[in-house]
TORPA-4810 file (N, C-alpha, C, O; in nm, 3 decimals):
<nodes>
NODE_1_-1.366_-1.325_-0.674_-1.375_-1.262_-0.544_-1.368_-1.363_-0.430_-1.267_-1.349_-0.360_X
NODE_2_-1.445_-1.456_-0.396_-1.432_-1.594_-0.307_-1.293_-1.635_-0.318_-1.257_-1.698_-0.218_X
NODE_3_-1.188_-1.618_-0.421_-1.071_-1.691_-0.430_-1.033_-1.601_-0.365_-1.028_-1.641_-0.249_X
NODE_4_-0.992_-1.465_-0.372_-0.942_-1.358_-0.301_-0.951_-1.337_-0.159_-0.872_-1.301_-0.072_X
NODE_5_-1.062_-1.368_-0.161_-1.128_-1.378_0.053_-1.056_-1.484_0.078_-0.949_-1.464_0.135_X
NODE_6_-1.095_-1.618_0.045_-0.990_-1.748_0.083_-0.879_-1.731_0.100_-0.825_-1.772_0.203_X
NODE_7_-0.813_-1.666_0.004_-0.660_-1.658_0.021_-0.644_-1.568_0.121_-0.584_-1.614_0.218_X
NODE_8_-0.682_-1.442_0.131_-0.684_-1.320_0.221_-0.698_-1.374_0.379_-0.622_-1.323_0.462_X
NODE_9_-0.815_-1.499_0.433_-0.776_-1.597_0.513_-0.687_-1.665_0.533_-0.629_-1.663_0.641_X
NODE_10_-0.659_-1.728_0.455_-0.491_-1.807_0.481_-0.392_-1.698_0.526_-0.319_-1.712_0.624_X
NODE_11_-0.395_-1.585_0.446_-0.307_-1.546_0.429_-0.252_-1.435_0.571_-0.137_-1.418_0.611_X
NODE_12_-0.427_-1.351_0.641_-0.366_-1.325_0.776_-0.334_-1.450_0.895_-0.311_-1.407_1.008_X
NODE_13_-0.331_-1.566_0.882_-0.290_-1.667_0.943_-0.144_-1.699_0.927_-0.066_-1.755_1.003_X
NODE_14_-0.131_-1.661_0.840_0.065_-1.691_0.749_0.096_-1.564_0.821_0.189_-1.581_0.901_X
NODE_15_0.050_-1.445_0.819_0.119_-1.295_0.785_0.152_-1.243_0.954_0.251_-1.182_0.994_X
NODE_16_0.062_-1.280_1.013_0.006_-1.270_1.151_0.171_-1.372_1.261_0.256_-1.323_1.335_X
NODE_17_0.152_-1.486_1.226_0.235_-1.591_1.265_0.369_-1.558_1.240_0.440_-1.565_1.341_X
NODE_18_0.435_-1.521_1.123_0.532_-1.455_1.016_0.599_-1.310_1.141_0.693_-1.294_1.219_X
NODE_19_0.494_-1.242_1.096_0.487_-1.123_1.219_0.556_-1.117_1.347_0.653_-1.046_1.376_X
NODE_20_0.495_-1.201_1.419_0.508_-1.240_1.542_0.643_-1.353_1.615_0.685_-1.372_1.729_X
NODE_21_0.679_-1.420_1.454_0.801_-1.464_1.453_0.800_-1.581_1.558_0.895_-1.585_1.637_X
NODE_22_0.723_-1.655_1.565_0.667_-1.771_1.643_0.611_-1.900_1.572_0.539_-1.873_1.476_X
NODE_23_0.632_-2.069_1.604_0.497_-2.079_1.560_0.373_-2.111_1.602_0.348_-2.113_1.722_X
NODE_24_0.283_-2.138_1.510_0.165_-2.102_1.538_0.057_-2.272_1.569_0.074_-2.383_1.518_X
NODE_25_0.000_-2.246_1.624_-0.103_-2.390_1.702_-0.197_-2.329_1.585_-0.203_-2.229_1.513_X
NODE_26_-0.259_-2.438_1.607_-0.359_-2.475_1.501_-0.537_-2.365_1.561_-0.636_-2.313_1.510_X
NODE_27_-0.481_-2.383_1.683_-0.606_-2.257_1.808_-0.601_-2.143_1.774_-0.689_-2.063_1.741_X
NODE_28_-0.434_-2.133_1.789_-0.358_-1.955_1.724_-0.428_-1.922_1.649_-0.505_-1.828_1.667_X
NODE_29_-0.416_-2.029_1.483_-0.405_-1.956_1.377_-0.594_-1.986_1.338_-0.624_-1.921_1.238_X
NODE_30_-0.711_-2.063_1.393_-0.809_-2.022_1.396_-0.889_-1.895_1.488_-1.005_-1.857_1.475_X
NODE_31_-0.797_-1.853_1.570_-0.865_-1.718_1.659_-0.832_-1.633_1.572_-0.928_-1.557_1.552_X
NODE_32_-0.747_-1.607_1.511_-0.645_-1.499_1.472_-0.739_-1.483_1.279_-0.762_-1.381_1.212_X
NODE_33_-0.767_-1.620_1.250_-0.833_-1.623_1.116_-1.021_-1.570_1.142_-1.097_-1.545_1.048_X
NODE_34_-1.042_-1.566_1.216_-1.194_-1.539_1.270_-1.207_-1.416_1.338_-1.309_-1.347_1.337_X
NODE_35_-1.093_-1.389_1.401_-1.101_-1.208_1.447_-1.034_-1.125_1.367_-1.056_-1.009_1.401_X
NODE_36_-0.932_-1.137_1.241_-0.847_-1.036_1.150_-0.901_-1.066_1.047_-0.860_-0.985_0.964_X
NODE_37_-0.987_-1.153_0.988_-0.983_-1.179_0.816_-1.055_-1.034_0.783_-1.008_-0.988_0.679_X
NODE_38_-1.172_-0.934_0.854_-1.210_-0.820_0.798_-1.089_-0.759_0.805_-1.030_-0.727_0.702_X
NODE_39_-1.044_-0.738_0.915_-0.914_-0.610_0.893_-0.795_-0.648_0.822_-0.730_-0.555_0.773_X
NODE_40_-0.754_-0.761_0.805_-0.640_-0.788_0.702_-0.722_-0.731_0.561_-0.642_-0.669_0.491_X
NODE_41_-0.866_-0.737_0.500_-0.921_-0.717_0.440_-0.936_-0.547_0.405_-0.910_-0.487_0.300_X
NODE_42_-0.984_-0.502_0.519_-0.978_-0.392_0.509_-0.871_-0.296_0.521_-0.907_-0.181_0.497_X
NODE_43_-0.720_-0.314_0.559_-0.637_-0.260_0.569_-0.534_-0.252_0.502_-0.464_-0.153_0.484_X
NODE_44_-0.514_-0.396_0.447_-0.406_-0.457_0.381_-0.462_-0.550_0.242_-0.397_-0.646_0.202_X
NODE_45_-0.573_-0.513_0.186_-0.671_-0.629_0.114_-0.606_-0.585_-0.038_-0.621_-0.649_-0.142_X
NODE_46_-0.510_-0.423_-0.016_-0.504_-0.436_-0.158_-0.382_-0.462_-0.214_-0.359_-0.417_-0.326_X
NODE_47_-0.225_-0.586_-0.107_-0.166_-0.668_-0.138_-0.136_-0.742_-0.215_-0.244_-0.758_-0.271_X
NODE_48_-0.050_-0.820_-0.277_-0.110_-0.930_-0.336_-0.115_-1.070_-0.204_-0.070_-1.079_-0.090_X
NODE_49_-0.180_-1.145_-0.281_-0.211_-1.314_-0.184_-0.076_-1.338_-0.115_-0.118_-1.452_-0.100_X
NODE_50_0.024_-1.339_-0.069_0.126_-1.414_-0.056_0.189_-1.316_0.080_0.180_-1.194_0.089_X
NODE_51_0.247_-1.405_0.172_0.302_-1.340_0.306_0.425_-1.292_0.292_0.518_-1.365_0.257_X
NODE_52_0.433_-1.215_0.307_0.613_-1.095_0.277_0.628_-0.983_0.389_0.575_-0.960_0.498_X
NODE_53_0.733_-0.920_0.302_0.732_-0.795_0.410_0.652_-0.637_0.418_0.646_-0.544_0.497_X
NODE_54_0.590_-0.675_0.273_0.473_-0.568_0.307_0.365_-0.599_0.384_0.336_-0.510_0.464_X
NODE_55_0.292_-0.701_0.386_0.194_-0.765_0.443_0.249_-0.745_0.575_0.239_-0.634_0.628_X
NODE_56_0.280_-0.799_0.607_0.383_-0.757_0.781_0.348_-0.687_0.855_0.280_-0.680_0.957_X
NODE_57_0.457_-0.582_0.732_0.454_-0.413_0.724_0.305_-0.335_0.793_0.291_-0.247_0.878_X
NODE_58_0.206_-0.415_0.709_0.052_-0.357_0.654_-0.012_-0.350_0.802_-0.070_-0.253_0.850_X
NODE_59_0.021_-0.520_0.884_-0.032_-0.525_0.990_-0.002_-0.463_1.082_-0.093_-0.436_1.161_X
NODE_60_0.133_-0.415_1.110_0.205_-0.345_1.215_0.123_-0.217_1.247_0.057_-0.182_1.345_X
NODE_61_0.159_-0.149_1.104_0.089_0.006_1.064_-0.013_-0.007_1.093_-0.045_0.069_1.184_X
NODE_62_-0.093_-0.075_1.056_-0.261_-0.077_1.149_-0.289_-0.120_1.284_-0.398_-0.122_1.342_X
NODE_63_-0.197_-0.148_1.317_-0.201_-0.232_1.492_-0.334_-0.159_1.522_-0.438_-0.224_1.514_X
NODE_64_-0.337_-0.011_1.559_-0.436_0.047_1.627_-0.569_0.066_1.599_-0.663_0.094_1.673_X
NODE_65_-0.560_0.042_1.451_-0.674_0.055_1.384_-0.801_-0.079_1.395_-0.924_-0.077_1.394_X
NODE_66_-0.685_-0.206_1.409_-0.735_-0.298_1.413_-0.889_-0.324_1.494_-0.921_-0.251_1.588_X
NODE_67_-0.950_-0.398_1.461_-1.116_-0.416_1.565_-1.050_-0.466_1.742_-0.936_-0.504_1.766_X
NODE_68_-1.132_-0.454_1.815_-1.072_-0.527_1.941_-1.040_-0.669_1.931_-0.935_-0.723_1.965_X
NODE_69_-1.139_-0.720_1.882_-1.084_-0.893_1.865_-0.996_-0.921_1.794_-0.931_-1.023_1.816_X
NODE_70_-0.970_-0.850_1.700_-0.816_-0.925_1.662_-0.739_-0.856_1.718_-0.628_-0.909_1.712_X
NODE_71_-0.737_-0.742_1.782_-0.606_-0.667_1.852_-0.614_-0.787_1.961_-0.506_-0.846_1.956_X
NODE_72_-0.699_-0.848_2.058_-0.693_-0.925_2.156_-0.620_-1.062_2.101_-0.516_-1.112_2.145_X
NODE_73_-0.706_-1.112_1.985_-0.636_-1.223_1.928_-0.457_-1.237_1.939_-0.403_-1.332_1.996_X
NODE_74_-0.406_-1.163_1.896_-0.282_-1.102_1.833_-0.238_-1.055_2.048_-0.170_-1.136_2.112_X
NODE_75_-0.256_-1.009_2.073_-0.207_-0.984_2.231_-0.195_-1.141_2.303_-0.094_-1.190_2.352_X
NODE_76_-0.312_-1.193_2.294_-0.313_-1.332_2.326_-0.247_-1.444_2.310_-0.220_-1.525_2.399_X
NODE_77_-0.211_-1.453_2.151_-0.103_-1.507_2.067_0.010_-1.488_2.141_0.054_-1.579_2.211_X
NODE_78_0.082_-1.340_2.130_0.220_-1.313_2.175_0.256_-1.321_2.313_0.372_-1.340_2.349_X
NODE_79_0.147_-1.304_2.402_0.152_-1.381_2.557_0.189_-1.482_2.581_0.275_-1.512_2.664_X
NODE_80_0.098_-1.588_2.471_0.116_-1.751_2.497_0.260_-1.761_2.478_0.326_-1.829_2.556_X
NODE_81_0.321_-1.692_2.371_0.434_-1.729_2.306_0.581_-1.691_2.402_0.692_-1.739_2.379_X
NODE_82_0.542_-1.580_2.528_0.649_-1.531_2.596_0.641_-1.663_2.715_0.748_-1.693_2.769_X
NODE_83_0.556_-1.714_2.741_0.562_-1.794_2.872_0.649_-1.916_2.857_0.665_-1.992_2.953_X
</nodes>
């Protein structure tokens, strides 16, 4: 189970970045790992480990569902990235 959470961390940091089609600062991908690891968990947790196009997929489809902090995380991200 700990291996699964770990990876499930890495892995909305990969999936998130991937997503967004940018890359990612090292700031990015700790806001984004500290406000999504429940909801990548809870939305998309029953994946396997590895960033693709379901995982993607998983995050898109939940956009709304997401908690506020990672919906902000993820808004924040793609701001930095338009300027």
């Amino acid at each position: 189970m700990p291996i699964r959470f770990l990876t499930s961390v890495a892995l909305v940091a990969a999936s998130t970045a991937t997503a967004f089609a940018a890359p990612m600062s090292a700031d990015d991908k700790a806001a984004l790992q500290q406000q999504c690891t429940g909801d990548f968990t809870t939305f998309c947790g029953d994946l396997p480990p590895e960033d693709g196009p379901e995982t993607q997929a998983c995050f898109e489809k939940n956009m709304s569902k997401l908690s506020p902090g990672c919906q902000a995380a993820i808004q924040s991200f793609k701001q930095g990235k338009k300027g």
